[in-house]
N, C-alpha and C positions, 0 to 999 in steps of 0.2 A: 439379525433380523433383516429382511428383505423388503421391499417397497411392493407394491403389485404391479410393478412394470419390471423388476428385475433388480433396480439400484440397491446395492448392501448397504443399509443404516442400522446403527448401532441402538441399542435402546435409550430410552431417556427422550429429554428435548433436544431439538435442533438448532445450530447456530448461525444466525447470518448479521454480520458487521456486530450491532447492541440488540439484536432479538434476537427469541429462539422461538419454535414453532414446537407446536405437540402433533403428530403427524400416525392416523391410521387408528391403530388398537391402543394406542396410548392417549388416545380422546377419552376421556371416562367422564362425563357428564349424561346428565340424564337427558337433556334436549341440544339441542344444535336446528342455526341454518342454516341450510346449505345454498350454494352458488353452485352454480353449472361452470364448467370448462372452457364453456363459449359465452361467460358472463350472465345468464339467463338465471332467474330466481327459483331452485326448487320448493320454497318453504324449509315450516318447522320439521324437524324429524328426528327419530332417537339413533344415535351415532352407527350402530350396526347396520341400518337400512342406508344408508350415506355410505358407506366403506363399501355394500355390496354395491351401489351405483359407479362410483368410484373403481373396483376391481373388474365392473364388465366393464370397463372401457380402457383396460390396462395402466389405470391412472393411480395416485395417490389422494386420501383425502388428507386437509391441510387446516390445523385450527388458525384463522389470518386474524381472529379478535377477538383474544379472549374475555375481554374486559366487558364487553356486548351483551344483553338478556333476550335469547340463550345467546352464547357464546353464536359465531359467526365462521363457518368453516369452509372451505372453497377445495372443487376438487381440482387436479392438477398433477402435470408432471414435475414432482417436488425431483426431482435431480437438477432439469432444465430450469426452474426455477430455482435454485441456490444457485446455479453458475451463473444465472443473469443478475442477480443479486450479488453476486462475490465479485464480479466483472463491472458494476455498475460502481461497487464501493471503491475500488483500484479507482477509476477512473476520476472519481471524488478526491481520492489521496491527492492523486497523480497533478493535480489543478490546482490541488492547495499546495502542493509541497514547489510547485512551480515558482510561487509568491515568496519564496524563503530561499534566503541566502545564509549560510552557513561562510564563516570566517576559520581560516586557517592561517599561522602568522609564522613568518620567517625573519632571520636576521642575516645580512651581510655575512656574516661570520659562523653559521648552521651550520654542522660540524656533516659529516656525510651521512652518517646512522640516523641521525636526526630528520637530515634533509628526505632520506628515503621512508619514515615515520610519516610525515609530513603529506609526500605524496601519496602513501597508502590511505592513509584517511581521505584526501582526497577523492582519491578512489571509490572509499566506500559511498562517502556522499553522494556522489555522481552516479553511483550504480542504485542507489536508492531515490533518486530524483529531485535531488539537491542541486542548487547553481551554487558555487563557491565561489567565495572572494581571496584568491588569494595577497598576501601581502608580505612585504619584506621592509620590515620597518628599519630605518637610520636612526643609530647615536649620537650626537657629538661629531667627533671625526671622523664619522664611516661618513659624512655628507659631503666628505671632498673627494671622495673616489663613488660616484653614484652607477661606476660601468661595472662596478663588482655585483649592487644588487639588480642591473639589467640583466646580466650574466646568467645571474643564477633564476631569474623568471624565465629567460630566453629557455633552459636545460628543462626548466616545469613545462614548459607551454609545450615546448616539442620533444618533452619524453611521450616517446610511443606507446605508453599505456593510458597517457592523460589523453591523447588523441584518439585511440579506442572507443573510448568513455565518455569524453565530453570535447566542446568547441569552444572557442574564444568568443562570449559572448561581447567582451568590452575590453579592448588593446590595453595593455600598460601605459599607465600614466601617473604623473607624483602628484600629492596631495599634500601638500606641506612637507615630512621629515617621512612619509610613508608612500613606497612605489605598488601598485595594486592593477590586479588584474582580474576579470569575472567569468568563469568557466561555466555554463550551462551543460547539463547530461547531454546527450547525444539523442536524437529520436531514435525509434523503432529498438532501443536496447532495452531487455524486460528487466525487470525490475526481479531479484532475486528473492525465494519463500522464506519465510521465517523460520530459524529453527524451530524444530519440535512443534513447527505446526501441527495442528491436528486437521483432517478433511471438515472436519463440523467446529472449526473455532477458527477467529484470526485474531488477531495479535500486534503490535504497535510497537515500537520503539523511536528514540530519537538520538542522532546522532550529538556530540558536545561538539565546542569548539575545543581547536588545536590551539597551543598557544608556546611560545616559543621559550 
């Protein structure tokens, strides 16, 4: 099914962030109001007279409340209004997921498989817009050689894929038996789609922590 400006939509409702909209021939109530394009009030009307308003102006009409008596419908370029809506939600993430620090943990003694595990999550954090903490906790006797776990932060901080991805937001420094360091994503890096996303649904996930 096609919008009346051209946009291909699927039947059913529409999805943006926790709403969906009912949009066009799939309004089926008896009455509706309608809103102008440019905000202006047209009144009550029966949905067919609103679609054909709505189609001479190459536009979509768009149910924005359902819950309203009648019902509350606005016409509009529903393409350009889900990508400001899907662009506004990102943006929402993006500021919350800022405030979260995600923990990944190493030991002195992280065997290389390990070590390279370790960085990959890394990775995904920072590609999803995560700041990570990492850290390389001491044992017992790993605390008399502390140049083993500088070492191994030094090979994190400046592998060239951590540096792609993200920057040092906070230098290495110990904290009792635990050396740590705070990696921020990187700006202007987008943030990669969810699998099997669909055009009309998004979707959530959260990364765990690593743990040694």
């Amino acid at each position: 099914m096609r919008s009346s400006n051209g946009t291909l939509f699927s039947a059913g409702r529409y999805t943006l962030t926790d709403r969906s909209y009912r949009v066009n021939e799939r309004i089926r109530v008896r009455e509706i109001r309608v809103i102008d394009g440019d905000g202006s009030q047209l009144g009550v009307m029966q949905p067919h007279e609103a679609l054909k308003k709505a189609r001479d102006q190459g536009l979509d009409l768009v149910e924005i409340s359902p819950s309203a008596v009648p019902p509350v419908c606005k016409i509009m370029d529903f393409g350009k209004f889900r990508y400001e809506e899907n662009k506004k939600e990102h943006e929402q993430r993006k500021h919350h997921k800022a405030g979260q620090i995600k923990e990944v943990k190493f030991r002195p003694t992280t065997a290389e498989h390990d070590w390279q595990v370790r960085k990959n999550r890394i990775l995904d954090f920072l590609t999803h817009g995560y700041k990570v903490k990492a850290m390389v906790f001491h044992r017992g006797r790993e605390m008399a050689h502390p140049e083993v776990a500088r070492e191994k932060m030094k090979r994190l901080l400046n592998d060239k894929d951590i540096i792609a991805l993200g920057q040092v937001e906070s230098t290495p420094r110990m904290e009792a038996n635990i050396l740590l360091a705070v990696i921020a994503p990187k700006k202007g890096v987008p943030e990669p789609r969810a699998k099997g996303a669909r055009e009309t649904e998004t979707g959530g996930s959260g990364g765990q922590e690593a743990k040694a």
